[in-house]
N, CA, C and O atoms as a GROMACS GRO file, in nm:
protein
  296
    1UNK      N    1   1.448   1.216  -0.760
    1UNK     CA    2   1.352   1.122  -0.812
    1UNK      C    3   1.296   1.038  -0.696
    1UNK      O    4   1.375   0.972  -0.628
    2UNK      N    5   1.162   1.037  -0.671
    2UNK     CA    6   1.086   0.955  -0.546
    2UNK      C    7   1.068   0.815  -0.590
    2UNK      O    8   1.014   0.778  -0.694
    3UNK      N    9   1.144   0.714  -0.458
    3UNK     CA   10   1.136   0.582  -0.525
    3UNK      C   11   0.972   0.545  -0.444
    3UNK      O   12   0.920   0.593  -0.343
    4UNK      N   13   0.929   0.448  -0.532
    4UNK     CA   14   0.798   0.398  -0.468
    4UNK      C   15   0.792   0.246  -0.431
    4UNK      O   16   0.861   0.154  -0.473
    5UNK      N   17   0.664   0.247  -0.317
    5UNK     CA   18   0.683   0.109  -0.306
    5UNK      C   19   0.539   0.066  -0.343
    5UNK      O   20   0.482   0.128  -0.433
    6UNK      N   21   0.474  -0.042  -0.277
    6UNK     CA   22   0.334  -0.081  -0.333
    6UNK      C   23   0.333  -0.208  -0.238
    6UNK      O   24   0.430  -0.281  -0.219
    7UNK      N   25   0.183  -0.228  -0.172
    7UNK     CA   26   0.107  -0.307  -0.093
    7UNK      C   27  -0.007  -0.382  -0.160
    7UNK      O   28  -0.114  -0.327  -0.185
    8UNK      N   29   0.014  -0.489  -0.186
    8UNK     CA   30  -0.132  -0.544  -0.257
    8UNK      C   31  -0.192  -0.579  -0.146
    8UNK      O   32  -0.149  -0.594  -0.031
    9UNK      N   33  -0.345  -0.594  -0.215
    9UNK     CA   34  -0.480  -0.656  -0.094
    9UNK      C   35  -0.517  -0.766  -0.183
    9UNK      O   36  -0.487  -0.789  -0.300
   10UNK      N   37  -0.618  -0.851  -0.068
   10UNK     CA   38  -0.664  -0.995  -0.124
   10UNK      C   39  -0.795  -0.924  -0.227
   10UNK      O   40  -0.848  -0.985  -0.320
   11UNK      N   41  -0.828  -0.786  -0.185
   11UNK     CA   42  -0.970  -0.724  -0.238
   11UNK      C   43  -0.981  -0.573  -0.254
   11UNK      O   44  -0.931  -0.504  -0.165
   12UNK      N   45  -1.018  -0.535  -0.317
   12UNK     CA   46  -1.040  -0.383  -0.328
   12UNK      C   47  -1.096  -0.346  -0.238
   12UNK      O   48  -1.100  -0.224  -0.224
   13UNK      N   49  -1.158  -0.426  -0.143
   13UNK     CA   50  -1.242  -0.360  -0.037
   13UNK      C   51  -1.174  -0.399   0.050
   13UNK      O   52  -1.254  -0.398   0.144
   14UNK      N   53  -1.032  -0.454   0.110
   14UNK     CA   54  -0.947  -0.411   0.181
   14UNK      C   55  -0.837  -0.313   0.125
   14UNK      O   56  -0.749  -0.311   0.212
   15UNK      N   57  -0.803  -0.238   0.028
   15UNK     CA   58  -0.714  -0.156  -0.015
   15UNK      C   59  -0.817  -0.042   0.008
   15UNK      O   60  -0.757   0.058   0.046
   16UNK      N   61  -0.961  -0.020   0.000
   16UNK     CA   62  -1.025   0.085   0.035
   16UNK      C   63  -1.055   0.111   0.200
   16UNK      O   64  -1.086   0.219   0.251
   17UNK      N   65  -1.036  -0.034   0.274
   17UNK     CA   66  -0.984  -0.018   0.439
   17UNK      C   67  -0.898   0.093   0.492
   17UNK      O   68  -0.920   0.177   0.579
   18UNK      N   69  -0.740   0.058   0.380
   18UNK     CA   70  -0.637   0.089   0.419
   18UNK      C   71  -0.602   0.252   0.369
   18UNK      O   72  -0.530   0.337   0.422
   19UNK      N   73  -0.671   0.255   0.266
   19UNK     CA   74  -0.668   0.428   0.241
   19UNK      C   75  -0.739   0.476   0.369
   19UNK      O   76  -0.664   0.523   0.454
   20UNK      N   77  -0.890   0.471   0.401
   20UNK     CA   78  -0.921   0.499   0.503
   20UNK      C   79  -0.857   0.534   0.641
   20UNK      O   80  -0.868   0.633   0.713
   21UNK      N   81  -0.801   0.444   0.650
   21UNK     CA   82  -0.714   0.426   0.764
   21UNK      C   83  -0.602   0.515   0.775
   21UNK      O   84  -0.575   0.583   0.874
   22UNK      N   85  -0.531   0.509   0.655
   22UNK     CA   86  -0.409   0.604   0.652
   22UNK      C   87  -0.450   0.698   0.660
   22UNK      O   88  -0.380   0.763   0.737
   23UNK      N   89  -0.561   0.776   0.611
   23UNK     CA   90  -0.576   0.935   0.607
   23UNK      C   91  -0.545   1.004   0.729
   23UNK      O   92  -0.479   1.108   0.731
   24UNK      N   93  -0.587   0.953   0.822
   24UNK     CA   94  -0.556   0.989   0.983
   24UNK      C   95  -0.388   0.993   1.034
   24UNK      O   96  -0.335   1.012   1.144
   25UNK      N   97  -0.337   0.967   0.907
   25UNK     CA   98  -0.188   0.995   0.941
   25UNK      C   99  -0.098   1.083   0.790
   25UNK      O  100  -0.107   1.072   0.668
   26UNK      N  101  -0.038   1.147   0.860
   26UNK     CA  102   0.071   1.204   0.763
   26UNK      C  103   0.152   1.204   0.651
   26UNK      O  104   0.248   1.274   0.619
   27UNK      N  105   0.089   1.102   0.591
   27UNK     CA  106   0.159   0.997   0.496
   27UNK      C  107   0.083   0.987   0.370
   27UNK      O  108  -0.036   0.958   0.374
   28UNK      N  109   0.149   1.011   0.247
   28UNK     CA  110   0.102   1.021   0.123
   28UNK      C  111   0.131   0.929   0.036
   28UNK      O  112   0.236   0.907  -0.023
   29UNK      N  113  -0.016   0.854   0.032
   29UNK     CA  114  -0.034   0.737  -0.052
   29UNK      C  115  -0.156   0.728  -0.167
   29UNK      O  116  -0.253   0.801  -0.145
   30UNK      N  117  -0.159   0.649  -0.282
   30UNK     CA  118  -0.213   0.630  -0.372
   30UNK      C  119  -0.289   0.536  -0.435
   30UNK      O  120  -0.214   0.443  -0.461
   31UNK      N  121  -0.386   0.516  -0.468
   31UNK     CA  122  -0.444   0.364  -0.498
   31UNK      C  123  -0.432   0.361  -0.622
   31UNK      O  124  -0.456   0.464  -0.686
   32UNK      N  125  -0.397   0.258  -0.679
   32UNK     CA  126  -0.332   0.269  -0.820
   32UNK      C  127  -0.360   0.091  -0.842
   32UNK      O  128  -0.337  -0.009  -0.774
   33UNK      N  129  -0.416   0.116  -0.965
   33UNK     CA  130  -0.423  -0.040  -1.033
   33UNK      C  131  -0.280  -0.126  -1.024
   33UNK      O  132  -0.185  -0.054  -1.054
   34UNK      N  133  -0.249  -0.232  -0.998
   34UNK     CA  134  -0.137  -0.300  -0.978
   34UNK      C  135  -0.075  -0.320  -1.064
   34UNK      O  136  -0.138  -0.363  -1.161
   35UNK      N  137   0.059  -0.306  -1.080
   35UNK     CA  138   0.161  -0.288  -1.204
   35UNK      C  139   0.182  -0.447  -1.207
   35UNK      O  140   0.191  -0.542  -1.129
   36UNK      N  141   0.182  -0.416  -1.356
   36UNK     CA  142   0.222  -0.592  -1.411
   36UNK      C  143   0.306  -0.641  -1.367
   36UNK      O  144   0.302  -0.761  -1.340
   37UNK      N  145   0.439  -0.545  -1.337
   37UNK     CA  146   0.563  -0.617  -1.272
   37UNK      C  147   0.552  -0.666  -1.151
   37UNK      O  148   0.648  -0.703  -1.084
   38UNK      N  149   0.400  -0.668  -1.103
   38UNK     CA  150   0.377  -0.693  -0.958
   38UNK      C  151   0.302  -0.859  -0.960
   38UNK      O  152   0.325  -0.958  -0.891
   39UNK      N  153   0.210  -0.834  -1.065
   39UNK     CA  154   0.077  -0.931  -1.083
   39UNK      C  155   0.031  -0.888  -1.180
   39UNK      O  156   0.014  -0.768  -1.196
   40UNK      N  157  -0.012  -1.008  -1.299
   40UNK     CA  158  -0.128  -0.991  -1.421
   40UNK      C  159  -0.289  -1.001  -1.383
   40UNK      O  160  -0.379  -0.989  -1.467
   41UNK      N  161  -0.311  -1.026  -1.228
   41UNK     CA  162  -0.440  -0.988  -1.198
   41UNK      C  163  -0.503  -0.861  -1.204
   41UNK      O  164  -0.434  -0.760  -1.198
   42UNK      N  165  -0.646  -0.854  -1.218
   42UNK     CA  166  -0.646  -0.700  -1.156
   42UNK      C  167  -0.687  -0.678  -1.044
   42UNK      O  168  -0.771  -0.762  -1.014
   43UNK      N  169  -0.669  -0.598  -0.960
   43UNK     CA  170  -0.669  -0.515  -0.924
   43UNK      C  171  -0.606  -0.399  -0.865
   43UNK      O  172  -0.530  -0.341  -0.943
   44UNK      N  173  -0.620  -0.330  -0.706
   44UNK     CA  174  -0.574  -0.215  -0.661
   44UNK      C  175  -0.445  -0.263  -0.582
   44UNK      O  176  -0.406  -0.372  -0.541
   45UNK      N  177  -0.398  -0.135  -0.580
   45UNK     CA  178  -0.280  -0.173  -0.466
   45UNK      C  179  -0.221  -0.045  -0.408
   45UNK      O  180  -0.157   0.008  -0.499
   46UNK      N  181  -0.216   0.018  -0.312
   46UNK     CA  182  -0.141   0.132  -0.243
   46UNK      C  183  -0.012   0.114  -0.301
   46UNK      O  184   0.043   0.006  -0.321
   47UNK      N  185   0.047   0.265  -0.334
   47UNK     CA  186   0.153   0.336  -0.382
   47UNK      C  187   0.164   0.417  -0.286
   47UNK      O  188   0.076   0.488  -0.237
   48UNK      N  189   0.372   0.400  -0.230
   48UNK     CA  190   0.385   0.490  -0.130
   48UNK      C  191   0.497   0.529  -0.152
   48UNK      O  192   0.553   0.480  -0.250
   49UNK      N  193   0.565   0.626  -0.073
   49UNK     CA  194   0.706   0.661  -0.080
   49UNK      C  195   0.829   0.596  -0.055
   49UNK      O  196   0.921   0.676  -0.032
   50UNK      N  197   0.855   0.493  -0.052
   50UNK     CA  198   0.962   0.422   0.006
   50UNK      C  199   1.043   0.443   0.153
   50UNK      O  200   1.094   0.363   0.232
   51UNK      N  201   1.028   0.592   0.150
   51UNK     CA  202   1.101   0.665   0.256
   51UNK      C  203   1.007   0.652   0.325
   51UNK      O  204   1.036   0.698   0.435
   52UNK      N  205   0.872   0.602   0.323
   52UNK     CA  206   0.742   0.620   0.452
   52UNK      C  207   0.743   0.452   0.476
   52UNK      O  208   0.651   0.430   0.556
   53UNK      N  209   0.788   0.366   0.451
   53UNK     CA  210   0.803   0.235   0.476
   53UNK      C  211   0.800   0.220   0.623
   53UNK      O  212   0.696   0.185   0.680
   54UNK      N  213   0.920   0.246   0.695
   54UNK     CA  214   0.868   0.213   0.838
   54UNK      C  215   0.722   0.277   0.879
   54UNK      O  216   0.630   0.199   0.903
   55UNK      N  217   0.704   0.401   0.887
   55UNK     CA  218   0.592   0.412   0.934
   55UNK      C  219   0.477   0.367   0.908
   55UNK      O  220   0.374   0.395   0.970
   56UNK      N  221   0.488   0.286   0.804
   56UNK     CA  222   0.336   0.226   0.729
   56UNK      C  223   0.304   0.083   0.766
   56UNK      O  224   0.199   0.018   0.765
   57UNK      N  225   0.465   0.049   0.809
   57UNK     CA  226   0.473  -0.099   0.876
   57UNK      C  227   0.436  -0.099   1.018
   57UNK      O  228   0.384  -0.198   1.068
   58UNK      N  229   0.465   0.023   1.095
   58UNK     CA  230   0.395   0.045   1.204
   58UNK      C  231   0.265   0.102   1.212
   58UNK      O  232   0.218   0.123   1.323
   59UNK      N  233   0.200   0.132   1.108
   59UNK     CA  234   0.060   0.155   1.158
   59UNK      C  235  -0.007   0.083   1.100
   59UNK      O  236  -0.128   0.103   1.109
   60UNK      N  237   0.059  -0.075   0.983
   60UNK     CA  238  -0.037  -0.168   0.987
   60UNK      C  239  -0.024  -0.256   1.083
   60UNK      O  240  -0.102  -0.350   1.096
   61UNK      N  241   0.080  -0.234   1.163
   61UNK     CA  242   0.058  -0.361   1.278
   61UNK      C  243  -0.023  -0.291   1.411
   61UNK      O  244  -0.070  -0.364   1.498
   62UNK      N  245  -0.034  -0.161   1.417
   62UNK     CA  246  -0.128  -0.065   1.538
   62UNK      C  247  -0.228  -0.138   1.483
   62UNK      O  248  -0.272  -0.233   1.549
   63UNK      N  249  -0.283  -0.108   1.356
   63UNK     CA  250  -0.433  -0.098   1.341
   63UNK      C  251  -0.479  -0.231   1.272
   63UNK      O  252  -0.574  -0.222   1.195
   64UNK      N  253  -0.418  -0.357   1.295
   64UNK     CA  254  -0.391  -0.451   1.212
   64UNK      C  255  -0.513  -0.472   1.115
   64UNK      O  256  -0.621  -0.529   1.120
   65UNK      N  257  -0.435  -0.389   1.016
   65UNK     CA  258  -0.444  -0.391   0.874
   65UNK      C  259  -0.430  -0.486   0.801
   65UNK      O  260  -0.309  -0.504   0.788
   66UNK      N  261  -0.514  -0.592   0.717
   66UNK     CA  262  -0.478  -0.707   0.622
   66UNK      C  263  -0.406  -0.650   0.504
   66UNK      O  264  -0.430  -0.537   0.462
   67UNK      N  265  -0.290  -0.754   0.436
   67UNK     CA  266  -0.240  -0.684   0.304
   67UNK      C  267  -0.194  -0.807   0.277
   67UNK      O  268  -0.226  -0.885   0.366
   68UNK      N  269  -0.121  -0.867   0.176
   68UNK     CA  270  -0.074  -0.961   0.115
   68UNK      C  271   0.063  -0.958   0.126
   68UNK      O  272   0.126  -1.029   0.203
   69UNK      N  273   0.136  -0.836   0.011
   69UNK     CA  274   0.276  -0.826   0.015
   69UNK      C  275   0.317  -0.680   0.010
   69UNK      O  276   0.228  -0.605  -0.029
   70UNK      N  277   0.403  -0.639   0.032
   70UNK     CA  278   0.487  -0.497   0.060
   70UNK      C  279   0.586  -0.496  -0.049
   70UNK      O  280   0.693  -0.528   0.002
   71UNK      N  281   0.598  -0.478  -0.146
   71UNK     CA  282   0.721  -0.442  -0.274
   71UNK      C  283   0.802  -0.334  -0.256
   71UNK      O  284   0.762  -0.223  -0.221
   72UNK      N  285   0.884  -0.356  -0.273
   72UNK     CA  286   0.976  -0.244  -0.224
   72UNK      C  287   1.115  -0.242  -0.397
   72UNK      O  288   1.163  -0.340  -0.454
   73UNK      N  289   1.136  -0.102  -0.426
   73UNK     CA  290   1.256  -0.136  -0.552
   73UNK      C  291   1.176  -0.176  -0.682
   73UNK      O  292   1.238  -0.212  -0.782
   74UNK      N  293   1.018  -0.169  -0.678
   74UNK     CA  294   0.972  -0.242  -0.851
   74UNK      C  295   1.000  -0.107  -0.952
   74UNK      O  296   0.981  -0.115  -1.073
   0.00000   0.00000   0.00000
């Protein structure tokens, strides 16, 4: 069973930055409306593998990437 994690943005038009950005790397992620257990706002938020955590933390600080928070375990 794949655990997931999730990255919110201040805007959809930085979560559409960060897909961008990732494509250029190896790593399989998802834009997915933000789970309630996260926030009753709406909007987007990247869905990732848990197991890709470090590397996602290193290529938002390469390419410094804006994000809010990193969830990890929801």
């Amino acid at each position: 069973m794949e655990r997931y994690g999730y990255i919110t943005f201040k805007s959809v038009s930085y979560a559409m930055k960060f897909e961008t950005a990732i494509k250029n790397y190896d790593i399989k992620i998802k834009i997915i409306p933000v789970p309630r257990s996260i926030s009753s706002s709406c909007g987007l938020c990247v869905r990732f593998n848990i197991d890709d955590i470090g590397k996602l933390i290193s290529i938002i600080s390469n390419n410094n990437l804006e994000y809010v928070n990193i969830y990890k375990n929801i």
